[in-house]
C-alpha positions as CSV (number, residue, x, y, z in Angstrom):
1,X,-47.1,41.9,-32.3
2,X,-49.6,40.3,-30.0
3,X,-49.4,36.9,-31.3
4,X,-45.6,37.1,-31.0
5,X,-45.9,37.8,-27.5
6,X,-48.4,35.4,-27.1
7,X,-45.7,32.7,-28.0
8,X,-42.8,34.2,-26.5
9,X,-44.9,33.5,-22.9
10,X,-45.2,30.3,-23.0
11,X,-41.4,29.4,-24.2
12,X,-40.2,31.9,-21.5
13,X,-42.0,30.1,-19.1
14,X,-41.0,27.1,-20.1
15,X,-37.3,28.3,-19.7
16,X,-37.9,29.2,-16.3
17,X,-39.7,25.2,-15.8
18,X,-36.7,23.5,-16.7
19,X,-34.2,25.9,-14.8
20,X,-36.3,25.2,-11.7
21,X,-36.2,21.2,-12.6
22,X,-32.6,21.6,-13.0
23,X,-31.7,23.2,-9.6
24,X,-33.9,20.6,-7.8
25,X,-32.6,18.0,-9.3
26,X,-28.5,19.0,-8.4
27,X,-30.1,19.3,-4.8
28,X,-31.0,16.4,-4.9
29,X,-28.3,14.6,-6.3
30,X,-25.9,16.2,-4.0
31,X,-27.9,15.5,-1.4
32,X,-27.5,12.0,-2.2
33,X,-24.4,12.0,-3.6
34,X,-21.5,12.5,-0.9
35,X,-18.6,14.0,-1.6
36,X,-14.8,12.2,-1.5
37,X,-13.0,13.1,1.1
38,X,-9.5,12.5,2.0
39,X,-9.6,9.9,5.1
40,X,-6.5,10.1,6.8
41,X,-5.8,6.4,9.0
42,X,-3.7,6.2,11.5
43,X,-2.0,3.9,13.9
44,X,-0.3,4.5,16.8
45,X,1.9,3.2,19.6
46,X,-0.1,3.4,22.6
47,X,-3.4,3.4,20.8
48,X,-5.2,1.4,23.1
49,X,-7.7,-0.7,22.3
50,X,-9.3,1.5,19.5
51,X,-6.0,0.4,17.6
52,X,-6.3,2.9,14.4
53,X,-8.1,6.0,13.7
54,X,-9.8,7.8,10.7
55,X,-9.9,11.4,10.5
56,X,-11.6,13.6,8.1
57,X,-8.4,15.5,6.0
58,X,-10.3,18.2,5.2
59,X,-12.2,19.0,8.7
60,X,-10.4,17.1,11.4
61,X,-12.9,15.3,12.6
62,X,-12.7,11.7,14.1
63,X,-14.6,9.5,11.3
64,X,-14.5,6.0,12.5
65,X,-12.0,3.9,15.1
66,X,-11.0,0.3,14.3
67,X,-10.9,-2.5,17.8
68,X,-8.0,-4.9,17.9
69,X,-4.5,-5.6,19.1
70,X,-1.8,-3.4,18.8
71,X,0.0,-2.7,15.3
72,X,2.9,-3.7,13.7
73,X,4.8,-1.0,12.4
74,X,4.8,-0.5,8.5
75,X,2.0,-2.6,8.2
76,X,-1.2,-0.8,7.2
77,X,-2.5,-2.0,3.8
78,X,-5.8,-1.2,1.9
79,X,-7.2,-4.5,0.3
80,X,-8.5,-3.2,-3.4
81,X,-10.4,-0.3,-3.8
82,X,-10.4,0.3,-0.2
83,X,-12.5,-2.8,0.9
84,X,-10.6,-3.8,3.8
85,X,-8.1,-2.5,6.3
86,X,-5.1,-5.1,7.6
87,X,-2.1,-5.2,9.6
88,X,0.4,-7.5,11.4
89,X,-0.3,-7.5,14.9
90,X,2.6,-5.6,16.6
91,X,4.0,-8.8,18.8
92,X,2.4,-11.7,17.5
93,X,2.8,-14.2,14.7
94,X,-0.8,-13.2,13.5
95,X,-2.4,-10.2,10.9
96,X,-5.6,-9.0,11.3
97,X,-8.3,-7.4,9.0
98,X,-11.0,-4.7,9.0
99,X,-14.4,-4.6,6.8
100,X,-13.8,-0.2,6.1
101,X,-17.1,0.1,7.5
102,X,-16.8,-2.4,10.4
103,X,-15.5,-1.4,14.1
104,X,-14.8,-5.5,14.7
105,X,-12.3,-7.3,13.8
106,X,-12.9,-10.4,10.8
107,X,-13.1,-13.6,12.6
108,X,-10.4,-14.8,10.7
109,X,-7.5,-16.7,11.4
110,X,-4.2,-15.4,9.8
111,X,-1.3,-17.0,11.1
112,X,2.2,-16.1,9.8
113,X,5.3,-17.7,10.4
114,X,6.9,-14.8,12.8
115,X,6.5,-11.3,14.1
116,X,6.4,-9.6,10.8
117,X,8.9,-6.6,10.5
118,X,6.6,-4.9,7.1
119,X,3.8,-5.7,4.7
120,X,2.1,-4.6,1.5
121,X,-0.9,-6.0,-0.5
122,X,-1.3,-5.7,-4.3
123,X,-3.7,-2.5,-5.4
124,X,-5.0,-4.7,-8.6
125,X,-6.1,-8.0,-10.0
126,X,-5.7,-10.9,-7.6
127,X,-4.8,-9.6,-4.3
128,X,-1.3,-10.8,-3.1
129,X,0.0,-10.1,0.1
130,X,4.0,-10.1,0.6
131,X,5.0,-10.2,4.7
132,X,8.5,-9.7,5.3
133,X,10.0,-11.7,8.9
134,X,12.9,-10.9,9.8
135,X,15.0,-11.3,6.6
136,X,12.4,-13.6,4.6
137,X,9.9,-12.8,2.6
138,X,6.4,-14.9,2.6
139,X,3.9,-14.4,-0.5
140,X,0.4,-15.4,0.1
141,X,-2.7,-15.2,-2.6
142,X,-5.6,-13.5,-0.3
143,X,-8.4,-15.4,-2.2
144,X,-7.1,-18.7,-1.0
145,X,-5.2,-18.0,1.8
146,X,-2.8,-20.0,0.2
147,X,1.4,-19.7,0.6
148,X,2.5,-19.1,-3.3
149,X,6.3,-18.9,-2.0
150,X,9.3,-17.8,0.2
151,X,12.1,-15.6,-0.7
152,X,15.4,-14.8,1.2
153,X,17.9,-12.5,-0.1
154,X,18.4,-10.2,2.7
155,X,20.9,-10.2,4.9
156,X,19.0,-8.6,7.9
157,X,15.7,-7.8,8.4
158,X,13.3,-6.0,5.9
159,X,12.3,-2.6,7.2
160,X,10.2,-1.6,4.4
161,X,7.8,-3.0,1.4
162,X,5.7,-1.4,-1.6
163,X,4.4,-2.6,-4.6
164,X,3.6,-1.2,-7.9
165,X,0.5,0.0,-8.7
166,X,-0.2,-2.6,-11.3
167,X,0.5,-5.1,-9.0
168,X,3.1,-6.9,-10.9
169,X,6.0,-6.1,-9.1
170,X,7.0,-5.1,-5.6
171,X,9.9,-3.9,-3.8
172,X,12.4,-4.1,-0.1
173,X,14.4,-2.6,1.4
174,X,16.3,-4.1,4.7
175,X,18.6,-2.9,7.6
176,X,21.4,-4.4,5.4
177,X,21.2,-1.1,3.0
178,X,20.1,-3.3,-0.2
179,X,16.9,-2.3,-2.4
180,X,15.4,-5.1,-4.1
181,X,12.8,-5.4,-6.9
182,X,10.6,-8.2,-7.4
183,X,8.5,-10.4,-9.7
184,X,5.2,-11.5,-8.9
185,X,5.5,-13.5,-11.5
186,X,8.5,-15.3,-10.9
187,X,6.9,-17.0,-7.7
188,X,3.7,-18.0,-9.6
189,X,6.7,-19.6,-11.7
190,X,7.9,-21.3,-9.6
191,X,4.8,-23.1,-8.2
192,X,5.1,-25.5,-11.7
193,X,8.0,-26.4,-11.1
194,X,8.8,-29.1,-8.4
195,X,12.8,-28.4,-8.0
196,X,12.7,-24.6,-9.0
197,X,15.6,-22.8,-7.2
198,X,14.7,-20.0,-4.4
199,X,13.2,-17.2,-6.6
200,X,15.4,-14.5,-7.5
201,X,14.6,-10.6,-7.6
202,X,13.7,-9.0,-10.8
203,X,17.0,-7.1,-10.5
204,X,18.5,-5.3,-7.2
205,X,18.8,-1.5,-7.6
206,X,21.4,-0.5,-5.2
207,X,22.3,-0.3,-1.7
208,X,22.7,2.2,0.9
209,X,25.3,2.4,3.7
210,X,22.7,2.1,6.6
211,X,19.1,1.1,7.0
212,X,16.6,1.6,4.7
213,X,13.9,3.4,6.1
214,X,11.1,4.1,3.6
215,X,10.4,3.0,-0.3
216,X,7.9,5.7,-2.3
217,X,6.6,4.7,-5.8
218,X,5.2,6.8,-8.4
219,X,2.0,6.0,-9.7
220,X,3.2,5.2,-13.4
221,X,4.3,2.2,-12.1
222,X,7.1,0.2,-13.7
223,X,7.3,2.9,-16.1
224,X,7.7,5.5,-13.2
225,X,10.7,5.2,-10.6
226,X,10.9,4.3,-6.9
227,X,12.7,6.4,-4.4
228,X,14.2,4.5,-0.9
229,X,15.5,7.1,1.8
230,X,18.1,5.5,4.4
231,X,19.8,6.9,7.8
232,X,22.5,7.4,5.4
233,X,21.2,11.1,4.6
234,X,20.9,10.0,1.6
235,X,17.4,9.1,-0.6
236,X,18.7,7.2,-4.1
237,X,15.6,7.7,-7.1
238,X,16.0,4.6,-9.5
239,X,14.2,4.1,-12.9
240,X,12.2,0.9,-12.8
241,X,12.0,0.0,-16.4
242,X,16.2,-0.2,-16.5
243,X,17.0,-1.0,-12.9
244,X,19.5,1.9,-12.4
245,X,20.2,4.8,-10.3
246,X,19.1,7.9,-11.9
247,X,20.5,10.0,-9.1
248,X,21.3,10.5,-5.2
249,X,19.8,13.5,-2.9
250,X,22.5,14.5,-0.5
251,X,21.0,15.4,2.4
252,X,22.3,17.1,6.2
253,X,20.8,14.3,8.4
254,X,19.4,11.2,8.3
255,X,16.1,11.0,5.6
256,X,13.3,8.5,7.5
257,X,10.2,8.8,5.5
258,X,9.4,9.6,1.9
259,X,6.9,10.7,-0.6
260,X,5.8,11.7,-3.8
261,X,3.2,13.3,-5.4
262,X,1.0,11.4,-7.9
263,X,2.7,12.7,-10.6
264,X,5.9,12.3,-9.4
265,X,7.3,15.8,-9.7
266,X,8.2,16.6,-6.5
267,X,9.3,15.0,-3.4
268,X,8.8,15.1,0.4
269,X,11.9,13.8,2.6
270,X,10.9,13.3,6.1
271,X,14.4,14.2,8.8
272,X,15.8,12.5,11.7
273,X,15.4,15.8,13.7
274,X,11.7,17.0,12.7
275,X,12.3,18.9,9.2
276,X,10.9,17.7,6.2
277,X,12.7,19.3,2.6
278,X,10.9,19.6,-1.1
279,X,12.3,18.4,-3.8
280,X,11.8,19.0,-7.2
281,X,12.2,16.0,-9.3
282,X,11.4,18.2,-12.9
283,X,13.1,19.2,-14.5
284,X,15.6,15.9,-14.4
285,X,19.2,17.1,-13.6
286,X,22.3,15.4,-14.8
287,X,23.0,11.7,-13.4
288,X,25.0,11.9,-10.1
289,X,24.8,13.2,-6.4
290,X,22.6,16.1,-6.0
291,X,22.8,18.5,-2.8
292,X,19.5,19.2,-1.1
293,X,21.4,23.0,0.7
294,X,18.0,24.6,1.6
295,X,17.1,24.1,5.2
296,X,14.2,21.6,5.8
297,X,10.9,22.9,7.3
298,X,10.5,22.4,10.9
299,X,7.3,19.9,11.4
300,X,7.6,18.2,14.4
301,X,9.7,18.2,17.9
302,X,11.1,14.6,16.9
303,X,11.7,12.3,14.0
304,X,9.3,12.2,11.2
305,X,8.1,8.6,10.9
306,X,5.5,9.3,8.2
307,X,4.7,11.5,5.0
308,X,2.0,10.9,3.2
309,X,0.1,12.9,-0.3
310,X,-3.2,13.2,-1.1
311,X,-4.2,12.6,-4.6
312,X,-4.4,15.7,-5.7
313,X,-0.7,16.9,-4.8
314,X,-2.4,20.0,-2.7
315,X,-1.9,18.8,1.0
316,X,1.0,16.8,3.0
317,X,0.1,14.3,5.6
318,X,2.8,14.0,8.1
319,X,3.2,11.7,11.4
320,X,6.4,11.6,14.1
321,X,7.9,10.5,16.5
322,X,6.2,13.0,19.0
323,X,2.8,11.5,18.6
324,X,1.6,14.4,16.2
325,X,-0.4,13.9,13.0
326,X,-0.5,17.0,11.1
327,X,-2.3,17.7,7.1
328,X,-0.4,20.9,5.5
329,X,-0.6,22.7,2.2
330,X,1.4,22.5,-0.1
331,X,2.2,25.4,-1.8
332,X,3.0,25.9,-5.7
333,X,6.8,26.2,-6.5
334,X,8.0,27.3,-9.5
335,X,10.5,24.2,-10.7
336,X,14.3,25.6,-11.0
337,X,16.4,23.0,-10.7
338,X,16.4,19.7,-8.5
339,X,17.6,19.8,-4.9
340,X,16.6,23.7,-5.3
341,X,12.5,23.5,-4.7
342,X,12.4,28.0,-5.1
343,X,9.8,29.1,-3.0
344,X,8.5,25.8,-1.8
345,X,6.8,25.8,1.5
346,X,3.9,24.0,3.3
347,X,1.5,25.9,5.6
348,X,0.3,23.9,8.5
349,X,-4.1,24.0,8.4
350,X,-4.6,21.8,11.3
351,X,-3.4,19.0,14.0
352,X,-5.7,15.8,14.0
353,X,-4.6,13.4,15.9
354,X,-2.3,13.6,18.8
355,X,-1.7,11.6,22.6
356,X,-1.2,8.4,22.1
357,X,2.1,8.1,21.7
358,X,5.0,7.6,18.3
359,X,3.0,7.1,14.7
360,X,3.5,3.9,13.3
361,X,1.4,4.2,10.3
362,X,-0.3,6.6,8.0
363,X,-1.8,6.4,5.1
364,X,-4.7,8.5,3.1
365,X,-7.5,6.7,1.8
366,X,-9.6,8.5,-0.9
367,X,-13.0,7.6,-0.6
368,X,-17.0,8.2,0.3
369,X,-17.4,9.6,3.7
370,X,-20.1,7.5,3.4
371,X,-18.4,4.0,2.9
372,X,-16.7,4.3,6.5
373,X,-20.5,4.4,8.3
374,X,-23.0,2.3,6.0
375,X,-24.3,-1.2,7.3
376,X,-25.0,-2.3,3.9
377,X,-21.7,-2.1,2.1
378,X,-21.3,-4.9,-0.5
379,X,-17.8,-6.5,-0.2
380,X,-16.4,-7.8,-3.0
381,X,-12.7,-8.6,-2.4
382,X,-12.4,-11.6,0.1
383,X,-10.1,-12.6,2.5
384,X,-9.5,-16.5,3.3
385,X,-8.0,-17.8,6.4
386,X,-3.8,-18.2,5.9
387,X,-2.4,-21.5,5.4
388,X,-0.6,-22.6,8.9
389,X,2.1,-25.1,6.7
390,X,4.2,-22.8,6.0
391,X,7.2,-25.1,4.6
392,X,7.3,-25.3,0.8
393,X,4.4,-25.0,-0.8
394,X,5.7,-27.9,-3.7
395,X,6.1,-30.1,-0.6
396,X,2.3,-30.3,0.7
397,X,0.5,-33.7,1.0
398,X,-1.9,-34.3,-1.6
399,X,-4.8,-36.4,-1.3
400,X,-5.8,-38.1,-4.6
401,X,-8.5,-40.8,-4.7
402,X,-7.7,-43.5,-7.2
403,X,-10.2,-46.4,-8.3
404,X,-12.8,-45.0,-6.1
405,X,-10.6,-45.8,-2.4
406,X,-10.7,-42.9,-0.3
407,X,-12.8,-39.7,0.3
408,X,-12.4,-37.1,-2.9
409,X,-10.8,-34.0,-2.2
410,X,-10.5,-32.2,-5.4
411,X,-10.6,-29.0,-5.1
412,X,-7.3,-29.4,-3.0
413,X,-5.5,-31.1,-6.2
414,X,-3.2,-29.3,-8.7
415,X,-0.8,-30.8,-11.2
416,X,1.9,-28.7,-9.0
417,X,1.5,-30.2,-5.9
418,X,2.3,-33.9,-7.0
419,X,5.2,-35.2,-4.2
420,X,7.7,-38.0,-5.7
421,X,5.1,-40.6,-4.3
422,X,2.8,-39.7,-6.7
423,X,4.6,-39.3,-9.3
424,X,5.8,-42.8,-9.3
425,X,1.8,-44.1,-9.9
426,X,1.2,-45.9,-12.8
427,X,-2.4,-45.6,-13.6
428,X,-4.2,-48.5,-15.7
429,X,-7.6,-48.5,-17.8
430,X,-10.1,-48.3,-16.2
431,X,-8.8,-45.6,-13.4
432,X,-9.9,-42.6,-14.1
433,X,-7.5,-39.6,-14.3
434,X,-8.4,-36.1,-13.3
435,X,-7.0,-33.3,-14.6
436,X,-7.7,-29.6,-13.0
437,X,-6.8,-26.4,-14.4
438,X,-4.4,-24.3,-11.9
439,X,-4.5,-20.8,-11.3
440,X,-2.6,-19.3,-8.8
């Protein structure tokens, strides 16, 4: 009996040991390990100089402010994972662009053809940057700075763009009522040919009797579906994959923002006169107009300009007309059938941001609290400076040294960028041809 209890001491104590180790060691790592939070940005109409804020979802609290020139509405873009913020400047031909943990401005010189009306940036791979002016559409790579293509199939301007999560497609939506998809791919296309025709969309999805006002997309991507909402009272949910309209929300007034929650089962249509409505999206009804009867939820004193859900589904971000940003939960519903969200509600937790007059863009950034106040953040992405010729990109000058005459400029050659002049050379032994890889 004694010697057992002289080893069960020891292993007992040992126990206890590692239990202490183990507590100290998840202080510390929390200690040093922040939490994500859901940063809420925001830009507003009279904003000031301090032209965007950052609030803290969960708290309230001011995080960061970013200094520059007012913004465009329909703008505000994250640049990969969160790297960098950017924006059209509200009336100037010009975007401008935000290191995430930087109150400055880049020093970088992005000039566009035009005001620009609405903007998005590709989440993944090579960042691409699509800026609609007035009825046109202008594709830039962000690596290069370089003008990949222009696209005009609108008939009045674009109001609205998104693109897909993986980056491969995107989508507008214009005053004219018509929602287009788009292939990234198809203007990389057409950068090796010299005579391609104007780029095509991918397919166009439908149209709407009056403007389009906001585009949502789940986050399965092409294999998910996109819903536009218009002043029509109407919001139209189309499957990617086949390009057709899967069914059409019916609603009393005019819809103005949209949303959806990551797994795209319900979503949140933002009203002309303050109300926002939940909609169950599972399970799928029958093809065809569905009513949305129950009364919207009264949010604001004026138009809703902007919805917006977190990652996890649990809160609502919303922004109007009245200068009001407010966070809300969302609480469970138990799914009946579409247009009929039973028991769906949203309790308001807390107002945090407010005086500076009508939102003109949200959006919810999940990320370190951390990563908005560090001095040594290590960029990755890059931004170059935008191309000012902004005619065809097939039509460019190209300097190419032959025999040795004239200064070399290769890294500005392609074999897509040869004009009709240079095409007609005839190169003899000994010249020297180069041939460079391209990669848009």
């Amino acid at each position: 009996m004694n010697n057992y209890c002289f080893y069960q001491f020891p292993f007992s104590l040992l126990l206890i040991i590692k239990k202490l180790i183990y507590l100290y060691l998840t202080y510390r790592m929390s200690s040093i390990m922040e939490p994500l939070i859901d940063a809420i940005i925001v830009s507003s109409l009279n904003a000031g100089t301090d032209c965007i804020q950052v609030y803290d979802g969960a708290t309230g609290t001011q995080l960061k402010s970013y200094r520059g020139l007012p913004v465009a509405s329909s703008t505000l873009c994250l640049v990969g994972h969160g790297t960098y913020l950017m924006t059209a400047q509200r009336d100037k031909p010009f975007l401008q662009a935000w290191a995430i943990h930087r109150h400055e401005a880049l020093q970088i010189r992005l000039v566009v053809p035009g005001k620009v009306n609405a903007m998005a940036i590709s989440a993944t791979g090579p960042k691409y940057c699509v800026t609609a002016i007035n009825e046109k559409l202008y594709i830039y790579k962000l690596l290069s700075g370089r003008l990949l293509g222009v696209a005009s199939r609108h008939y009045q301007p674009v109001t609205r763009l998104v693109f897909t999560p993986c980056g491969n497609y995107f989508a507008s939506g214009g005053e004219d009522g018509f929602v287009y998809l788009w292939s990234l791919a198809s203007f990389i296309e057409a950068l090796h040919k010299y005579d391609a025709p104007q780029v095509q969309p991918h397919c166009i999805l439908g149209q709407h009797s009056d403007t389009v006002t906001d585009l949502a997309m789940t986050s399965c991507g092409i294999r998910g579906f996109l819903v536009s909402s218009s002043l029509d009272h109407t919001a139209r949910v189309f499957d990617l994959m086949t390009g057709r309209l899967m069914y059409t929300l019916v609603t009393a007034v005019g819809v103005t923002s949209v949303a959806c929650n990551s797994l795209g089962s319900q979503l949140f249509l933002g009203h002309s006169d303050g109300t926002i409505n939940i909609v169950n999206l599972l399970p799928a009804p029958l093809h065809g107009d569905v009513q949305v009867t129950s009364r919207g939820i009264e949010c604001h004193q004026k138009s809703v300009r902007c919805v917006a859900v977190t990652a996890s589904g649990n809160h609502l971000v919303t922004g109007g007309d009245d200068g009001v940003v407010k966070v809300w939960s969302v609480i469970a519903a138990d799914l009946t059938t579409m247009g009929n969200a039973k028991n769906s509600h949203i309790a308001l937790q807390r107002v945090v941001h407010m005086g500076r007059g009508p939102i003109t863009n949200l959006s919810i950034m999940h990320t370190e609290r951390e990563a908005l106040t560090t001095t040594e953040l290590e960029l990755k992405d890059v931004i170059a400076p935008f191309s000012q010729d902004h005619s065809s990109p097939l039509g460019a000058p190209t300097t190419v040294p032959i025999q040795g005459r004239g200064k070399q400029h290769l890294h500005q050659l392609d074999l897509f960028n040869f004009t009709p002049e240079l095409r007609s050379i005839q190169f003899q032994p000994p010249d020297i041809i180069v041939v460079l890889l391209y990669t848009p």
